[in-house]
C-alpha positions in Angstrom: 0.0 0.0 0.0 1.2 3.3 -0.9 -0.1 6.4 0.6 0.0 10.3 0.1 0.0 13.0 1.6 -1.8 16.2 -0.7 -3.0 19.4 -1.3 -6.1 19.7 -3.9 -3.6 21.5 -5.5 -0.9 18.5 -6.1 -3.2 16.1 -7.1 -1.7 15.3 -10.3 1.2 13.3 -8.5 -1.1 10.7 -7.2 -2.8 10.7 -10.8 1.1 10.3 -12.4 1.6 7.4 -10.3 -1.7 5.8 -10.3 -1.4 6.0 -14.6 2.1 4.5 -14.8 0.5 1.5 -13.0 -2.8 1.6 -14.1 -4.3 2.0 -17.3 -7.2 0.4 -17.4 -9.8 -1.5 -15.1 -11.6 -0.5 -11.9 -10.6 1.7 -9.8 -12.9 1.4 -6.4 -13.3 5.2 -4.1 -13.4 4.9 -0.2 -14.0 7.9 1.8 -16.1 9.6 3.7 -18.8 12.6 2.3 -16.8 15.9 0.7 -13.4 13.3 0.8 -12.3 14.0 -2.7 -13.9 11.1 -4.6 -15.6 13.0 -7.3 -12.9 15.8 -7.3 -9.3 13.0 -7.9 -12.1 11.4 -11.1 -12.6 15.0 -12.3 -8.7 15.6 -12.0 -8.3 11.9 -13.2 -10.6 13.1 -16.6 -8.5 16.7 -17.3 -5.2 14.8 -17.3 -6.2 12.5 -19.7 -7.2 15.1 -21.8 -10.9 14.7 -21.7 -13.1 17.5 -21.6 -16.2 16.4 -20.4 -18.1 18.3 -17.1 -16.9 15.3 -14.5 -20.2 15.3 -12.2 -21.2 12.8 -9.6 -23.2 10.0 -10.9 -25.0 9.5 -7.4 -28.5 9.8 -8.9 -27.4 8.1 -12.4 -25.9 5.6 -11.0 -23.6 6.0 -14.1 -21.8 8.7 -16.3 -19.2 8.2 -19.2 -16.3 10.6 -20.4 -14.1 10.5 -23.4 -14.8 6.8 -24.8 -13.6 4.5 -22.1 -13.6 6.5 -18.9 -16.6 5.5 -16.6 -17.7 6.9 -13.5 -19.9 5.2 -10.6 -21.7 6.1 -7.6 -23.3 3.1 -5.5 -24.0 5.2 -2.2 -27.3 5.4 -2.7 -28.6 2.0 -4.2 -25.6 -0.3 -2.6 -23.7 -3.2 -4.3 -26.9 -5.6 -4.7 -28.9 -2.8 -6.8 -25.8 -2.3 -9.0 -25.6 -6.6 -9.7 -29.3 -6.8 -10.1 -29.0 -3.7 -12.9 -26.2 -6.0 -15.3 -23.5 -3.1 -14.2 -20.8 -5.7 -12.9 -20.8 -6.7 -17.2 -20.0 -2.5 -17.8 -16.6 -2.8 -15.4 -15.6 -5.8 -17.4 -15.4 -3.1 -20.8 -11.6 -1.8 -21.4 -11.5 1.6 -19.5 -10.8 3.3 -16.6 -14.0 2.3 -14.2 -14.3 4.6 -11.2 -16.4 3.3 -8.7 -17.3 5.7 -5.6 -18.5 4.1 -2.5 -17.5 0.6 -3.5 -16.6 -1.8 -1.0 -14.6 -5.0 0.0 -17.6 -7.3 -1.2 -17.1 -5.4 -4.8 -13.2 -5.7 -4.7 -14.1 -9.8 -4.2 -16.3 -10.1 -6.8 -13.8 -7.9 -9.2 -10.9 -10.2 -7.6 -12.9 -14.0 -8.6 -13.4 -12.4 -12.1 -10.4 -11.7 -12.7 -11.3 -7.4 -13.3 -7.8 -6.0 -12.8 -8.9 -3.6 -9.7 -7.3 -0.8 -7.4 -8.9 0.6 -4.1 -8.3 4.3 -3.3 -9.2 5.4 0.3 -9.8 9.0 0.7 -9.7 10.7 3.9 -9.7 14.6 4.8 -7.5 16.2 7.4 -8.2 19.7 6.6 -10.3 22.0 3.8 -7.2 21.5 1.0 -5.2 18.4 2.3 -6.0 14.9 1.8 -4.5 11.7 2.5 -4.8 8.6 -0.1 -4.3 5.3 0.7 -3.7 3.2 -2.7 -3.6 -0.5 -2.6 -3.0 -2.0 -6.1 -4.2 -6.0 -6.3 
């Protein structure tokens, strides 16, 4: 596990280092309300060069940017509504998946299907700094 220490500001050298690992599969957001999940995907977009508004899919369940960058919010239905709507079939697309709110039930199921994953936890220590915990699989 790696973890960082940032400003809002120096978020690009988490993105760097997440990239030159990881270019495609799911990456799964922990962290509490106003942690930075929607704000390191919108970051995440803009360095790849994609100009699409990054917004939080919480009542979509789903948004897409660019071709194959997708962005997920299960807070509000959980894991089972996700399963029961065929989603687990969209993270198994080529892409960058972004899954805020997903769990260690969702890292097992990505894990026994063999979806190459990464977990991100998110958590605030003050109105700009942030620290993120990555743990590649």
């Amino acid at each position: 596990m790696q973890s960082y220490k940032l400003g809002l500001d120096s978020l690009d050298i988490l993105i760097k280092d997440v990239l030159s690992h990881f270019s495609s599969g799911v990456v799964i957001l922990r962290g509490d309300l106003a942690a930075g999940k929607t704000t390191f995907v919108k970051e995440m977009v803009k360095t790849l060069g994609v100009e699409d508004e990054v917004t939080s899919p919480t009542f979509s369940l789903q948004q897409c940017y660019g071709g194959n960058i997708y962005h997920y919010d299960i807070y509000n239905h959980g894991l089972e509504h996700f399963i029961s709507l065929g989603m687990l079939e969209e993270l198994d697309k080529e892409g960058l998946h972004f899954v805020e709110w997903g769990d260690d039930a969702l890292k097992n199921i990505l894990d026994e299907a063999d979806i190459k994953n990464i977990t991100i936890d998110i958590e605030k220590i003050s109105k700009n700094l942030r620290e993120y915990r990555v743990e590649y699989a």
